[in-house]
C-alpha positions as a Markdown table, in Angstrom:
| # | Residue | x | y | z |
|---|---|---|---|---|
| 1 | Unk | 143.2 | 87.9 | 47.4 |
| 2 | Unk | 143.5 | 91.7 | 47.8 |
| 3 | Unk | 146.1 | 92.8 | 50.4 |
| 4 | Unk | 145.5 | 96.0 | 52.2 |
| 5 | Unk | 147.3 | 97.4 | 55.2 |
| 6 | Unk | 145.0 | 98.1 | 57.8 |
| 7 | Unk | 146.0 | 101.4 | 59.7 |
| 8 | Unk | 144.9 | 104.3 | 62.5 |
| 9 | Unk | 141.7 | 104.1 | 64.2 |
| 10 | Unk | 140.0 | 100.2 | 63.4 |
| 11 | Unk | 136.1 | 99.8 | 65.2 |
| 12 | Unk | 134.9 | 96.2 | 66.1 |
| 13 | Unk | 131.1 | 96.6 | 65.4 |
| 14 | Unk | 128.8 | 94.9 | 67.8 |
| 15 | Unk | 125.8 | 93.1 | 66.3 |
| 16 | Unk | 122.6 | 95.0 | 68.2 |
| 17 | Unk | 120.0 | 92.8 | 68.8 |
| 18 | Unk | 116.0 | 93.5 | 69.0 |
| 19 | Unk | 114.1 | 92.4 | 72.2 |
| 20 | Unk | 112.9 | 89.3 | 70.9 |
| 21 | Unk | 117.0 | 88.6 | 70.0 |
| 22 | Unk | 116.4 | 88.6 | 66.4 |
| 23 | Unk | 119.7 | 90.8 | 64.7 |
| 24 | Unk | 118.3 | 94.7 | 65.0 |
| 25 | Unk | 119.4 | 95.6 | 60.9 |
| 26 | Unk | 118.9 | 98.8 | 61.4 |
| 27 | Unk | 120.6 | 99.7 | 64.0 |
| 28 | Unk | 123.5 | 98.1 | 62.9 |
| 29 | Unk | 123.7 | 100.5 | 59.8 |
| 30 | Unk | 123.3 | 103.1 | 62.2 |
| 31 | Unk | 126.3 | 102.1 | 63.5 |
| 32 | Unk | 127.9 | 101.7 | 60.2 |
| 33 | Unk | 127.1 | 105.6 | 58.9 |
| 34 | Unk | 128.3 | 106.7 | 62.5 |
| 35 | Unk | 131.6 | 105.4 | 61.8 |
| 36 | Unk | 131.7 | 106.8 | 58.5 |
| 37 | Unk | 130.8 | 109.9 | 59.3 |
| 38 | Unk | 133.5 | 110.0 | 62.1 |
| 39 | Unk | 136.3 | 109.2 | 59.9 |
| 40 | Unk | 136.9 | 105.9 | 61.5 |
| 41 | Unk | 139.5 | 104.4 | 59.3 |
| 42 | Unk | 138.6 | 100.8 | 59.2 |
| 43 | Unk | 135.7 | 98.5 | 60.2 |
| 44 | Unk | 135.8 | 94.8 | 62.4 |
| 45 | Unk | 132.7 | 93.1 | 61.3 |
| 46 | Unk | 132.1 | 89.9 | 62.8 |
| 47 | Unk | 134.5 | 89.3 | 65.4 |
| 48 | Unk | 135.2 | 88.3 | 68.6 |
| 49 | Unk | 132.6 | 91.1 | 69.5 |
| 50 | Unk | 129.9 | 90.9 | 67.3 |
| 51 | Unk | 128.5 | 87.8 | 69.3 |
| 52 | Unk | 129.6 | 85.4 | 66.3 |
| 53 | Unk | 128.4 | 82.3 | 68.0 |
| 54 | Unk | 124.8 | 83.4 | 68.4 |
| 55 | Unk | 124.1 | 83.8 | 65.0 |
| 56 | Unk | 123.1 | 81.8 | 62.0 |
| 57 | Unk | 125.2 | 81.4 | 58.8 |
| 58 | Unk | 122.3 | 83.1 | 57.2 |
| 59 | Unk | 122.7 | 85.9 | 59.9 |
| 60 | Unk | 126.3 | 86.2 | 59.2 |
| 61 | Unk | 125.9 | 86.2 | 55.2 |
| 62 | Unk | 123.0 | 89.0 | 55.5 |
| 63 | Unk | 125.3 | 91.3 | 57.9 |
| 64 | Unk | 128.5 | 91.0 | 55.6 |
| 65 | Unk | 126.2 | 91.8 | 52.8 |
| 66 | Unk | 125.1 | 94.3 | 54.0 |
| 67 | Unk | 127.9 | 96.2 | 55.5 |
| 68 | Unk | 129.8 | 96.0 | 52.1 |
| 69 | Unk | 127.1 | 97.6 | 50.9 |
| 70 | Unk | 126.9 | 100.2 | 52.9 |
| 71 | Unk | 130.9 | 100.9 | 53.3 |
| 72 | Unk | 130.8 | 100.8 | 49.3 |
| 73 | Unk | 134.7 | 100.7 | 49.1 |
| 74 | Unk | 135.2 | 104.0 | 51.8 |
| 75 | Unk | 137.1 | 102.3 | 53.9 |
| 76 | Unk | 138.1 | 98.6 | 54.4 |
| 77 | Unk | 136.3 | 96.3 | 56.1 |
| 78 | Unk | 138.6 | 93.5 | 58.3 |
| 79 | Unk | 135.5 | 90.5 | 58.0 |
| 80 | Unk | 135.9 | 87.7 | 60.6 |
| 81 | Unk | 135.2 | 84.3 | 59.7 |
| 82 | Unk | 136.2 | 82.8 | 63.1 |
| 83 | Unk | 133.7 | 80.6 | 65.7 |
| 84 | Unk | 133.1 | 77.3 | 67.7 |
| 85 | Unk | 133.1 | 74.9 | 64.7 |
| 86 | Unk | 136.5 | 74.5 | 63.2 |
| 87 | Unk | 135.0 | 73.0 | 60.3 |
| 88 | Unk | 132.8 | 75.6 | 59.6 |
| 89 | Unk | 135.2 | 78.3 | 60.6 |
| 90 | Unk | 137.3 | 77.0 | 57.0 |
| 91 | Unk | 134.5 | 77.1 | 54.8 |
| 92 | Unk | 133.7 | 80.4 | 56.1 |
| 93 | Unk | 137.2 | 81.8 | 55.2 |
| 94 | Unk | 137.4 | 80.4 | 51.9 |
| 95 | Unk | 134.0 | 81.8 | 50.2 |
């Protein structure tokens, strides 16, 4: 496991939703390249504030995807594995 010290200014990205409540992709890498290009030092993807317990696994797997992707290694990326289901919650942190 890679060990980083998280330090300065750390965003918790919501998850933006369309109106018919599907996850708004989009608009969540909006929010990504705004925080890059603001020299935000470290993202929260998938916490407490990213509505975690509205969305799927496969939600979940497609937003870490593609926030990694995006970030491509500028700045670390805290990933929350957390929710309702302690069982689930585990598996999530072990993948």
């Amino acid at each position: 496991m890679i060990q980083t010290r998280l330090k300065g200014m750390g965003v918790a990205l919501i998850t933006p939703f369309k109106e018919d409540e599907s996850v708004d992709y989009d608009a969540l890498m909006r929010l990504v390249d705004y925080q890059l290009q603001n020299n935000t030092d470290f993202l929260c993807v998938l916490g407490t504030t990213a509505e975690t317990p509205t969305l799927t696994e496969d939600e979940k797997k497609k937003i870490k995807k593609m926030v990694i992707e995006r970030v491509n290694g500028k700045i670390p990326i805290l990933l929350g594995v957390g929710g309702n289901n302690d069982d689930v919650s585990h598996q999530s942190g072990s993948r």
